[in-house]
C-alpha positions as CSV (number, residue, x, y, z in Angstrom):
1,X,126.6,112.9,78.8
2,X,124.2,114.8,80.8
3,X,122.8,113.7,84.2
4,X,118.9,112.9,84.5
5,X,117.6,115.7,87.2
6,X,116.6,113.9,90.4
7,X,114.2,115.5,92.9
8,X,113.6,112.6,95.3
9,X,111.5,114.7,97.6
10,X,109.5,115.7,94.1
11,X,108.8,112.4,93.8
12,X,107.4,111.6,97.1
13,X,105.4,114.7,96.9
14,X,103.9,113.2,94.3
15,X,103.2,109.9,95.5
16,X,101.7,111.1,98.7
17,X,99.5,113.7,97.2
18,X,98.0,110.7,95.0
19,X,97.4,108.8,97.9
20,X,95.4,111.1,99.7
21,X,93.7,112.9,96.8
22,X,91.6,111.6,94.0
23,X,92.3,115.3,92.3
24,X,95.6,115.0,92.6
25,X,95.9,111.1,91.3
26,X,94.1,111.9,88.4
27,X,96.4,114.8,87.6
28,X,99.6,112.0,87.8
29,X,98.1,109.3,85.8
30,X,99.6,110.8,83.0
31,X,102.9,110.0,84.2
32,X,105.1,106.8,83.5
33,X,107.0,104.5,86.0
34,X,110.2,105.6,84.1
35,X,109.6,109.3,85.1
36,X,110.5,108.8,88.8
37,X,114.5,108.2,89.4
38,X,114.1,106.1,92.3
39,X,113.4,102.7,92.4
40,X,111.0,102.5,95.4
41,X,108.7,105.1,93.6
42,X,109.1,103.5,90.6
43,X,107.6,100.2,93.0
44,X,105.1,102.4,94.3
45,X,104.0,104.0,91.2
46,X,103.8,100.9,89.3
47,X,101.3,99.7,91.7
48,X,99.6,102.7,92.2
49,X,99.1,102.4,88.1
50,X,97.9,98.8,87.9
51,X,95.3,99.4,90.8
52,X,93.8,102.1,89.2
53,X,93.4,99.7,86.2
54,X,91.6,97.4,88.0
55,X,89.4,100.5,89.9
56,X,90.7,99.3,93.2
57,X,90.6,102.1,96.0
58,X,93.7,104.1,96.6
59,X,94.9,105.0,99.6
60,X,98.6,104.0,101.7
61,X,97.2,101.1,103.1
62,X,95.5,99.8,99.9
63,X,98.8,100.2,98.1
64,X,101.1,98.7,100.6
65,X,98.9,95.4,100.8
66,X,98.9,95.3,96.9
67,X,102.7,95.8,97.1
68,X,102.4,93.1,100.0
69,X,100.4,90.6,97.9
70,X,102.5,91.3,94.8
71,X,105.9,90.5,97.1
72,X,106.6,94.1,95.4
73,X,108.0,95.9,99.0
């Protein structure tokens, strides 16, 4: 059985470029919540995915109420 590769700093590159750039969240909405390894950026990801489907604004403070409101943290 091979192991999954796990870049955990990947992953939070990822998440903080789409939190400070439209460009870049557009360029990861392509991606699924089962492509991160971690479970936090799955969280985070999740949330970042159903905001954008309700064209909410997102930015880290936008995204940690929704995860606040959500009980998601």
């Amino acid at each position: 059985m091979t192991q999954p590769v796990v870049n955990l700093e990947a992953e939070e590159a990822v998440l903080g470029a789409a939190l400070m750039s439209r460009q870049a969240l557009a360029q990861v909405m392509h991606l699924q919540v089962q492509d991160f390894y971690s479970e936090s950026n799955r969280v985070v990801f999740g949330a970042i995915q159903a905001m954008v489907a309700q064209r909410e604004p997102i930015d880290a403070i936008t995204v940690w109420a929704h995860l606040v409101a959500t009980n998601a943290h």
